[in-house]
C-alpha positions as CSV (number, residue, x, y, z in Angstrom):
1,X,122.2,92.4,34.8
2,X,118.7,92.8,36.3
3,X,119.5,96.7,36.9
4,X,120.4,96.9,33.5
5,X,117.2,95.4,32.6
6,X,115.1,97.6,34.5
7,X,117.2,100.6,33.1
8,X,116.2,99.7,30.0
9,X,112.6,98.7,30.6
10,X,112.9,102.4,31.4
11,X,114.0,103.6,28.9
12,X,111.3,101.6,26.5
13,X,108.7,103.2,28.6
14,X,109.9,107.0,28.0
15,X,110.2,106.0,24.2
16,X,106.9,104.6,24.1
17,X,105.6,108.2,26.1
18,X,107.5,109.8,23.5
19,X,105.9,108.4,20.7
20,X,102.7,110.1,21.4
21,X,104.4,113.6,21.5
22,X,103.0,115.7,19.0
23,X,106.7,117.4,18.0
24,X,107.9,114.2,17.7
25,X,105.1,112.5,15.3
26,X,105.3,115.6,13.4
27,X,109.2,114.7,12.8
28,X,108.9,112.4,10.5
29,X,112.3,111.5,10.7
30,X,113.2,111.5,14.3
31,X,109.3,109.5,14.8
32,X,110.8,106.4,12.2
33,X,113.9,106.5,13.8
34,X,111.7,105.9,17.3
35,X,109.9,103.5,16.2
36,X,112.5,101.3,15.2
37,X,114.1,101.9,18.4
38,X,111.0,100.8,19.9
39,X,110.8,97.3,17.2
40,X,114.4,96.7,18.4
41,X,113.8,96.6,22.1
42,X,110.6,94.9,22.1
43,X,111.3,91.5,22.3
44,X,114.0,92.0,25.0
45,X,111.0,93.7,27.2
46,X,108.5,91.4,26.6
47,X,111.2,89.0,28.0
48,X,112.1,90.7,30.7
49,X,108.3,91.1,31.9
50,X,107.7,87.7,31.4
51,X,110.6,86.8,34.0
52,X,108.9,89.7,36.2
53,X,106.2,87.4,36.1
54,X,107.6,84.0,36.8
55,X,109.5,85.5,39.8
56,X,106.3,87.4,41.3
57,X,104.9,83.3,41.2
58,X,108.0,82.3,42.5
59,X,108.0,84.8,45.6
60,X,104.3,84.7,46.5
61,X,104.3,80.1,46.5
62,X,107.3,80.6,48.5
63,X,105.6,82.6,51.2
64,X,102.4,79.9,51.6
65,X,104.4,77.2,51.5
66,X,105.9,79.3,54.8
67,X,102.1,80.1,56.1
68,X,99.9,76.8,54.9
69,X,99.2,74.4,56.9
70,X,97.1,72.8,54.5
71,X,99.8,69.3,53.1
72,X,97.3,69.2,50.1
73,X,97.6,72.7,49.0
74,X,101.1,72.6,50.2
75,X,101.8,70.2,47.4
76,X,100.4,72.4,44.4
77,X,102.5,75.1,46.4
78,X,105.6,72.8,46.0
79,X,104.5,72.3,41.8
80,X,104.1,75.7,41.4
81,X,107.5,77.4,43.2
82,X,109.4,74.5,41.1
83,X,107.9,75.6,38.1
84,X,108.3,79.1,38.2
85,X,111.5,78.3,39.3
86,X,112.3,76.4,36.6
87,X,111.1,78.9,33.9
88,X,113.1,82.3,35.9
89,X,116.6,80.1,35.3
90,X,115.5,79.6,31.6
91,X,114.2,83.2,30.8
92,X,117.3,84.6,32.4
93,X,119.6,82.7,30.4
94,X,117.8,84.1,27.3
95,X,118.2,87.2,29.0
96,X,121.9,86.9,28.9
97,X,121.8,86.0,25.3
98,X,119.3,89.3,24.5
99,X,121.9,91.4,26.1
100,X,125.3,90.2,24.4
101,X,126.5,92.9,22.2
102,X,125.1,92.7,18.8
103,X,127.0,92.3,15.7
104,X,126.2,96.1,13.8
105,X,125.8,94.0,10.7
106,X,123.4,90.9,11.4
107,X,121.1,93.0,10.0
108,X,122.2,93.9,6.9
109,X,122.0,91.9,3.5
110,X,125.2,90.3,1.9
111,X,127.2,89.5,-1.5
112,X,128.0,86.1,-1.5
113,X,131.2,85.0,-3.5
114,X,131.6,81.0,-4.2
115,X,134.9,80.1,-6.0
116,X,136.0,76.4,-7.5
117,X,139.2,75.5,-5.6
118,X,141.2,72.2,-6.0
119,X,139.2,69.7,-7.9
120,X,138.8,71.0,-11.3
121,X,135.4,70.3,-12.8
122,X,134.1,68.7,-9.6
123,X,134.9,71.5,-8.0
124,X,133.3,73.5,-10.1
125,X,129.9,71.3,-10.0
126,X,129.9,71.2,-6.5
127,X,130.1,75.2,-6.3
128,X,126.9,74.9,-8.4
129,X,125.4,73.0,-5.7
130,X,126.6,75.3,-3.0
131,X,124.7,78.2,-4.9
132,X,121.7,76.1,-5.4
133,X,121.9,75.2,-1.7
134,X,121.8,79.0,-0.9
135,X,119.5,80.3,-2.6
136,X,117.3,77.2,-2.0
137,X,117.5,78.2,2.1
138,X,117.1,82.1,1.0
139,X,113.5,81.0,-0.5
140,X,112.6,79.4,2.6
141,X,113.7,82.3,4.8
142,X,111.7,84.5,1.8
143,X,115.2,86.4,0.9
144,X,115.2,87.7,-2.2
145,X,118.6,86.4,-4.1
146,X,120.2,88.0,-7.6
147,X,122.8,86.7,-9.4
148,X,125.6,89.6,-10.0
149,X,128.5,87.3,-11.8
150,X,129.5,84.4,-12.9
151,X,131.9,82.4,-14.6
152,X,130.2,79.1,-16.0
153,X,132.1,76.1,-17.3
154,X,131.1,73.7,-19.8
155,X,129.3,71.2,-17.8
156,X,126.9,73.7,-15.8
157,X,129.1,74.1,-12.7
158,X,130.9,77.5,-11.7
159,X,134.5,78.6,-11.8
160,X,133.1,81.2,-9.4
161,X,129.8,83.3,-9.2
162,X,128.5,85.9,-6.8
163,X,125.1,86.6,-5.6
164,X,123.2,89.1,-3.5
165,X,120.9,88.5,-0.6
166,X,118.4,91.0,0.5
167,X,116.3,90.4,3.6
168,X,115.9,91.6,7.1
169,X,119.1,89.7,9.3
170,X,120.5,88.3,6.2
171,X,124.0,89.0,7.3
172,X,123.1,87.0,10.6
173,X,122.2,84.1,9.0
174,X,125.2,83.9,6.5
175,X,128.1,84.8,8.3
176,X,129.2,81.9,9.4
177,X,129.5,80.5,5.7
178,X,132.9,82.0,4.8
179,X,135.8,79.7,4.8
180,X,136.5,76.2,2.9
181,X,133.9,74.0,1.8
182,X,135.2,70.5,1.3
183,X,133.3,67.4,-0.7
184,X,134.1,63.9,-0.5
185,X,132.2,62.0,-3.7
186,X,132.7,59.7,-6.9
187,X,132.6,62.6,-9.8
188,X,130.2,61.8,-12.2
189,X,133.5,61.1,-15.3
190,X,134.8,58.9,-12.7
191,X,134.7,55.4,-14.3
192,X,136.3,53.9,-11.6
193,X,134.0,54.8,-8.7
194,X,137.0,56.5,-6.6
195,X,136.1,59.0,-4.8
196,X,137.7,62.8,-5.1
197,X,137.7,65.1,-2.6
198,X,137.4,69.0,-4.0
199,X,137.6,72.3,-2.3
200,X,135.4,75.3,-3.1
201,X,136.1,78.6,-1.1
202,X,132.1,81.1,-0.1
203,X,133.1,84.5,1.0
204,X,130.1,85.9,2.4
205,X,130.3,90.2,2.4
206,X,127.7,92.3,4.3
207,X,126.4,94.9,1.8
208,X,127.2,98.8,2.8
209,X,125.8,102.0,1.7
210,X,127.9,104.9,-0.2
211,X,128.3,106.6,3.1
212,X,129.9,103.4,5.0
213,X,132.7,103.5,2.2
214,X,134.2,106.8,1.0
215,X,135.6,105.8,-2.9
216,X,137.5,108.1,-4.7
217,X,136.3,108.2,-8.4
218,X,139.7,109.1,-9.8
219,X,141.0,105.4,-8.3
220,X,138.8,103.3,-10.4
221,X,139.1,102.3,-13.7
222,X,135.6,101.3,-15.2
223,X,136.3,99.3,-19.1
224,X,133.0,97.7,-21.0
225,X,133.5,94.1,-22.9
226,X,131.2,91.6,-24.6
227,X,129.5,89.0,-22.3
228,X,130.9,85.6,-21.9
229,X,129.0,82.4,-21.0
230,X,126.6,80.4,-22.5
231,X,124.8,81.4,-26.0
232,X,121.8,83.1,-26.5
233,X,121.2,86.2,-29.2
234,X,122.2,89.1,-26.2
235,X,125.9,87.1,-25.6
236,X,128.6,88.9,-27.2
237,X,126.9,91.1,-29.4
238,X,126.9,94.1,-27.2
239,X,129.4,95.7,-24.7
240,X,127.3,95.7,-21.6
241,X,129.1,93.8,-19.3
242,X,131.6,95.8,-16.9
243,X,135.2,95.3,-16.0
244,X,135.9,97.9,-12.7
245,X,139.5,98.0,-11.2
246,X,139.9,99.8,-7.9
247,X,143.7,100.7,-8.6
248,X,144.8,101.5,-4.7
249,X,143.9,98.0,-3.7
250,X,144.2,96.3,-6.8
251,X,140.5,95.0,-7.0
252,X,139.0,93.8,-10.1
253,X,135.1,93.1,-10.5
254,X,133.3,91.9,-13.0
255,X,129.3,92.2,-13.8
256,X,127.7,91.0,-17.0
257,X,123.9,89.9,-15.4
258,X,122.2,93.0,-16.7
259,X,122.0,93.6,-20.5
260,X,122.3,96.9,-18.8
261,X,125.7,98.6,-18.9
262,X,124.5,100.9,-16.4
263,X,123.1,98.3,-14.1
264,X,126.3,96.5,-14.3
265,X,128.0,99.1,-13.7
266,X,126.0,100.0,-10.7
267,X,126.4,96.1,-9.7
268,X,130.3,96.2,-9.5
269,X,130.1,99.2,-7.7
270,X,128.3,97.6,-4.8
271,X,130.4,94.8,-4.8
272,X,133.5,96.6,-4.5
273,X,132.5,98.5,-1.4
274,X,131.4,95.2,0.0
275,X,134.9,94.2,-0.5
276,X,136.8,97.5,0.8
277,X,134.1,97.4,3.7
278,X,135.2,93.7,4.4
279,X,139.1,94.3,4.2
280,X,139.1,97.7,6.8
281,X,136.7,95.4,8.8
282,X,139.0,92.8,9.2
283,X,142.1,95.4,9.6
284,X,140.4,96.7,12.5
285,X,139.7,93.5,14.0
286,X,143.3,92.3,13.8
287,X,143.7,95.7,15.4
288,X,141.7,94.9,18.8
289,X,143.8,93.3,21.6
290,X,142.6,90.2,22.8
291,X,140.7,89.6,19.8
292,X,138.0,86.8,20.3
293,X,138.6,83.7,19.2
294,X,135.0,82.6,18.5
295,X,134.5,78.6,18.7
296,X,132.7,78.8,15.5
297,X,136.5,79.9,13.6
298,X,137.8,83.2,12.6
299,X,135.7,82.8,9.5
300,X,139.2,82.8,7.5
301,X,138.5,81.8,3.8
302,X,141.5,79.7,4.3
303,X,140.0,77.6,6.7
304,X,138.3,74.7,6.2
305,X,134.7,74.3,7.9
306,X,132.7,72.0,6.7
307,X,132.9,68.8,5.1
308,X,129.9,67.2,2.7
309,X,130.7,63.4,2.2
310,X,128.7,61.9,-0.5
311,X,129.4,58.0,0.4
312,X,128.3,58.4,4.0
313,X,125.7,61.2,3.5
314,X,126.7,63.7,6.1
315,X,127.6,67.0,6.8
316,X,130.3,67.9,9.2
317,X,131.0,71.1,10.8
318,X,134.6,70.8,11.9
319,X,134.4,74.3,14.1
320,X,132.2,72.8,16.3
321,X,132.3,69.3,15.9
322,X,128.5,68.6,14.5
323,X,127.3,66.1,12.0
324,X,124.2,66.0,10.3
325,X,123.1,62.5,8.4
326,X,121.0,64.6,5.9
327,X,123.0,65.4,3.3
328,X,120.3,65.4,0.4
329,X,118.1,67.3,2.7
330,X,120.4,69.9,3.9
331,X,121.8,70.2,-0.1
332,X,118.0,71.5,-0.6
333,X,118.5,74.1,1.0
334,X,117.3,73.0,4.7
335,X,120.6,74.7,6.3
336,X,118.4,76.1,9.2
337,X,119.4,73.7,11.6
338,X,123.4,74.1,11.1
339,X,123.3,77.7,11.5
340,X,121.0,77.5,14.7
341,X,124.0,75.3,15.8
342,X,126.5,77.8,15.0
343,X,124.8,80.8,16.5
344,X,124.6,78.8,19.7
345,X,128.1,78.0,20.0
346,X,128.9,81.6,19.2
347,X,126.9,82.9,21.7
348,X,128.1,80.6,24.7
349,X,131.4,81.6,23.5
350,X,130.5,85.5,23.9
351,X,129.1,84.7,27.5
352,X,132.0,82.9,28.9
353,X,133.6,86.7,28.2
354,X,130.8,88.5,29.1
355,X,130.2,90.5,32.7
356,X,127.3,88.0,33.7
């Protein structure tokens, strides 16, 4: 691992030489593409350096401790070769971490899907909280969210609705959302005070550009209809809302948001290579032999994840066994902690297959 380290200190050093190359600035393109080469690297460098550091510490209080005869100095010695000690174990193992291979979409932004499952209404209502919940966290993280579609019942919950993400690392943040969301309360119509337990299903889709998907125009049927949902002077009085169906795969989108038929249109279009992007993902990983079974799940929508129980006020993530008592908190959007927990576990999971 270290020689890999100093290969690609190396390497950072020739790119940073390269930077001040004349042909290079004046290539605009291969310059930006440089630079974030560089951006990439950085912090993995500054790491590195800063455990070049703590063992140069290490290695010169381990020779006076061998040449003092001072006990006094010996002592701060002693303090010293402990503590550098210390801190070369801890940088290393963030080290390891640095160096796992990188998921080539953590970085991208994502469509986020939340569908009502079993439950009804509740169901429904508790979807609305999920989306609140969502884009609550995505203002904290200073995402920008927008609401592409969405089916809206009677009582303010959601049938289903999809949203967009934009942001650096989006994708990194969300993926481990998909799968079953389950919540344990007393409904609101519930005159009896029992308490229901719903489903609702989040499908979280990294966004792709034209050239990650190849579409044939000839397999999509595009149709315009009248808005649905909830009244207002716009609502059903003009075809803007879009209806696409990709006929090989049998996908059907919807987009109303924009009073725009164009911008709908444009919308659906993104959301549909989400979804073809998603599916020859997931073809290719059922593909790979030995496929790893992260301890965080598959991230199969038809497993259940988490459960939010209302009486007792906690959140449990069943893949790997945490609870949170801070149900109202975390329903406000303060997710952070949860996904911290989730990344962890999937990168211990990655090392105990790694090469270190």
């Amino acid at each position: 691992m270290l020689n890999k380290l100093r290969e690609a200190e190396e390497k950072f050093e020739r790119m940073n030489d390269s930077l001040a190359d004349p042909a290079i600035v004046n290539n605009q393109e291969e310059y930006k593409k440089l630079m974030r080469e560089v951006k990439n690297m950085t912090p993995l460098i500054e790491q590195y350096r800063a455990y070049k550091k703590q063992e140069e510490a290490f290695e010169e209080a381990k020779l006076l401790l061998a040449d003092s005869p001072d006990p006094e100095f010996k002592v701060l010695l002693e303090e010293e070769y402990k503590s550098s000690k210390q801190n070369m174990e801890t940088l290393l193992e963030e080290l390891k971490i640095m160096l796992l291979p990188k998921d080539p979409d953590d970085n991208k932004s994502v469509i986020v899907e939340i569908r009502a499952g079993a439950g009804g209404e509740e169901a429904a209502l508790f979807a609305a909280d999920l989306y609140r919940m969502y884009t609550m966290y995505a203002d904290i993280m200073r995402y920008k969210t927008e609401r592409i579609s969405f089916n809206e019942t009677g009582l303010g919950g959601y049938r289903e609705i999809s949203f967009s993400v934009d942001g650096e690392g989006v994708y990194s943040r969300f993926k481990f959302e998909s799968g079953v969301h389950r919540v344990q309360r007393v409904p609101e119509t519930e005159s009896q005070g029992r308490i229901q337990t719903s489903t609702v299903t989040v499908a979280v889709l990294p966004e792709v550009e034209e050239v990650d998907v190849v579409i044939n125009p000839a397999d999509i049927v595009i149709e315009s209809c009248k808005s649905s949902g909830a009244g207002g002077q716009h609502i059903n009085k003009t075809e803007s809302a879009v209806r696409l169906t990709h006929k090989p795969s049998g996908i059907v989108i919807e987009c109303q948001e924009e009073r725009s038929q164009f911008k709908n249109r444009d919308k659906a279009m993104k959301m549909l290579r989400a979804k073809l992007y998603d599916i020859a993902k997931t073809e290719q990983d059922q593909k790979i032999a030995k496929e790893r079974r992260s301890q965080v799940g598959t991230g199969d929508r038809s497993e259940r994840i988490r459960t939010y129980n209302f009486p007792q006020g906690r959140i449990t993530d069943h893949r790997i066994g945490l609870t949170l008592h801070s149900l109202e908190s975390f329903l406000n959007g303060n997710i952070g902690e949860m996904i911290d927990a989730l990344n962890r576990a999937d990168n211990a999971e990655k090392l105990k297959n790694s090469e270190f």
